[in-house]
N, C-alpha and C positions, 0 to 999 in steps of 0.2 A: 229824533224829533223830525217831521215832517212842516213843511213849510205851507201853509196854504197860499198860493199867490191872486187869489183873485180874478175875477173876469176881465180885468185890466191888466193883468200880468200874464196869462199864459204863455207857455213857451212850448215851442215846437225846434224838435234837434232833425234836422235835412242833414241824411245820412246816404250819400250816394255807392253804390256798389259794384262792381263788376268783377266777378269772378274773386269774390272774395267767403265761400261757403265756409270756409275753415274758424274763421274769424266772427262770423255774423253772431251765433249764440253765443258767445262771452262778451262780445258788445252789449246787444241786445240785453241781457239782465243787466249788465253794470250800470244803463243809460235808464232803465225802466226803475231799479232800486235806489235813483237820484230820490234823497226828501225833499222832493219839488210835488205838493201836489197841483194835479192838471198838466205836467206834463207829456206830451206828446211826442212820441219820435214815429217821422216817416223816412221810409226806406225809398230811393228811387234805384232801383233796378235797371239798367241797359241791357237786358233778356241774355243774362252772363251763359255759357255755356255749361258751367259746372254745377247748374242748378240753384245757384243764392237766391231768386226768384222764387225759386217754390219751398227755399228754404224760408225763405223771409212769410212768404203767406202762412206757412204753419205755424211758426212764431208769433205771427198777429193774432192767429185762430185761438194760440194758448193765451197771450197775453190779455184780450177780448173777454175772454170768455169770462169774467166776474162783470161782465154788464157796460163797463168804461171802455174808454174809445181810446184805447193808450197807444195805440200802433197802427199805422198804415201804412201800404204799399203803393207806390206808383211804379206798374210797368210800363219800359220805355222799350221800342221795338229795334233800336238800334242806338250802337255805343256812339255816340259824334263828339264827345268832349265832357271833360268834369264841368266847364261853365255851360254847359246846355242844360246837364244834368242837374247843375245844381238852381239854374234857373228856371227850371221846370217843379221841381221841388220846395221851392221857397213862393215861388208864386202861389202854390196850390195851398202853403201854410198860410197866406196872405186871404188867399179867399175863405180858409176855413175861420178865420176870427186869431190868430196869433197875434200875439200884440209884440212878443220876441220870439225871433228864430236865431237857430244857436248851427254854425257850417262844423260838421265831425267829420273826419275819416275814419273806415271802416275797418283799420288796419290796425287801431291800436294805439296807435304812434300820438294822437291826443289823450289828456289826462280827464277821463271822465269826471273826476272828483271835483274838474275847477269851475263846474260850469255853474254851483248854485255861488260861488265869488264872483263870476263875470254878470251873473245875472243883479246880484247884490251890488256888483258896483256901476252899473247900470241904472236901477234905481237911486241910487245914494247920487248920483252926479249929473244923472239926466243926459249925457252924452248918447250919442246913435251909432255906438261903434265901440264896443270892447273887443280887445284882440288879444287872445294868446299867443306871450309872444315870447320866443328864444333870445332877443338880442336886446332886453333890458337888464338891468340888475336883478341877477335872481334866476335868470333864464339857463336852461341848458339847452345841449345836442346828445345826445346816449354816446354811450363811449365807442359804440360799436361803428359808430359814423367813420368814415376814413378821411385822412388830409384833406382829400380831391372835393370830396362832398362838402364839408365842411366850408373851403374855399370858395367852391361854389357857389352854394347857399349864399355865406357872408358876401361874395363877388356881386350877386343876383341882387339882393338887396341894395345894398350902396350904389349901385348902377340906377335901378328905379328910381330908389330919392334923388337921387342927383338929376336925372332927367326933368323927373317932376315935379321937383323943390314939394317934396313933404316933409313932417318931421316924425310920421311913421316908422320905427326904427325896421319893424317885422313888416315890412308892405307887401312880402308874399304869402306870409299867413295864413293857414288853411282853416284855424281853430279861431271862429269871430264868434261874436252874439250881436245881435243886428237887433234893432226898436225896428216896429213895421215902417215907424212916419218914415226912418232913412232910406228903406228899402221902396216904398211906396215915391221918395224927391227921387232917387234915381233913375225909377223906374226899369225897370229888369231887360222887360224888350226890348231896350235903346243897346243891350249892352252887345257890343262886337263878337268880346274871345269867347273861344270854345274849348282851350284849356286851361293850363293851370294858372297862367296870365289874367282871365277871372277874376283872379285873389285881389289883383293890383288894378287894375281896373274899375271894380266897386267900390275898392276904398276910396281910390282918386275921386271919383264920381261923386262918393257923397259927402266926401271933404269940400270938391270943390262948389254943393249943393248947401253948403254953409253947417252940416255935423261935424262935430269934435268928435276924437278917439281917445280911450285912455286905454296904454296896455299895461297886463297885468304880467309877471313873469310866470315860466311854463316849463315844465324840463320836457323834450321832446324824445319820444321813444322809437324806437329802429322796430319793426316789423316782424313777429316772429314766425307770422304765416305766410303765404303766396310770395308774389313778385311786384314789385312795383310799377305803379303804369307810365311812368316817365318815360318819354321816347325823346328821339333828337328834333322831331318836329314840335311838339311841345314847350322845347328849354328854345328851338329857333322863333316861336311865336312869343316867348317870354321876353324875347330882348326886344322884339321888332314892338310890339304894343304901346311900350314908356314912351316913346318916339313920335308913332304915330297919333296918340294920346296928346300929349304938347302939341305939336303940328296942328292938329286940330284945335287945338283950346278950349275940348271941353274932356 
């Protein structure tokens, strides 16, 4: 069964990518055979070297081609961070009329399946902030995850809230679905990080812009293609933001 959502519902999935060609066609169908109609997924590109770029355009060519505007591409000319990317991406959903935009990664590691429940409980609660999230009841990590990461992750977490007195259990979160109005009180240009800090940073932002969040639980899956874009300057911007963020008090 197909869901009709209305001119008031649209959803748009900001799908950022860098060198992720192995991965994009099994995304791409799993996200386009959501029963969501009016669903849109856009790809933002950082001009990967292994061609996901011109993979992505041929994909929109097939997926296009029955008349609907189900796929689009933004090419970006240089990689500067997932929260450049993804605020480049989500604005342009903004401008095209998205009433929700839904943050995926291109890897896998989110459960396409959960996003017509995040969207459904979104509508049902009127909240500007569903999060898929590992660290509620219900949540997992794949098993493949090792101690270290594991730690981590949980460490990364509980460090944020603590700084930032949220009660966001997942405040690094990669898998949200976002109402335009929260992303629209934030306002995207105001935002600092330029990576995966992003995640904790929007949320704060539009918590502290007066939106609630409800998460829903998620099992999170390990990658079975490419490599991960994690670097040590990334996990050092992760810690320094919580901080900075408070300090500021906004």
């Amino acid at each position: 069964m197909t869901h009709d959502l209305g001119a008031d519902a649209a959803v748009t999935v900001v799908m950022p990518t860098y060198n992720e060609a192995a991965n994009l066609p099994r995304m791409v169908e799993a996200v386009l055979q959501l029963p969501l109609d009016g669903l849109h997924l856009k790809i933002v590109d950082d001009s990967s070297p292994d061609g996901t770029g011109r993979i992505a355009d041929e994909l929109a060519e097939k997926y296009n081609a029955d008349g609907r505007h189900r796929m689009s591409v933004l090419h970006r000319t240089e990689k500067d961070g997932l929260g450049r990317a993804y605020t480049a991406g989500m604005s342009a959903a903004l401008d095209e009329g998205a009433a929700y935009v839904v943050q995926m990664d291109a890897d896998g590691s989110h459960p396409v399946h959960a996003v017509p429940q995040m969207l459904g409980t979104a509508l049902a609660t009127g909240v500007g902030l569903v999060v898929g999230s590992r660290y509620v009841e219900g949540g997992a990590l794949d098993e493949d995850w090792g101690v270290h990461r594991v730690l981590l992750s949980r460490f990364a977490n509980r460090y944020a809230r603590t700084v930032l007195g949220t009660k966001i259990r997942d405040i690094t979160a990669g898998f949200n679905l976002w109402t335009a109005t929260a992303l629209r009180d934030v306002d995207l240009a105001t935002l600092d990080s330029a990576g995966y800090s992003f995640q904790v940073e929007l949320k704060y932002k539009a918590v502290r812009a007066g939106h609630s969040a409800v998460e829903i639980p998620i099992r999170f899956e390990e990658r079975t293609e490419g490599v991960s874009k994690m670097t040590l300057r990334t996990q050092l911007e992760s810690a320094v933001v919580p901080i900075r963020l408070r300090m500021k008090g906004k």
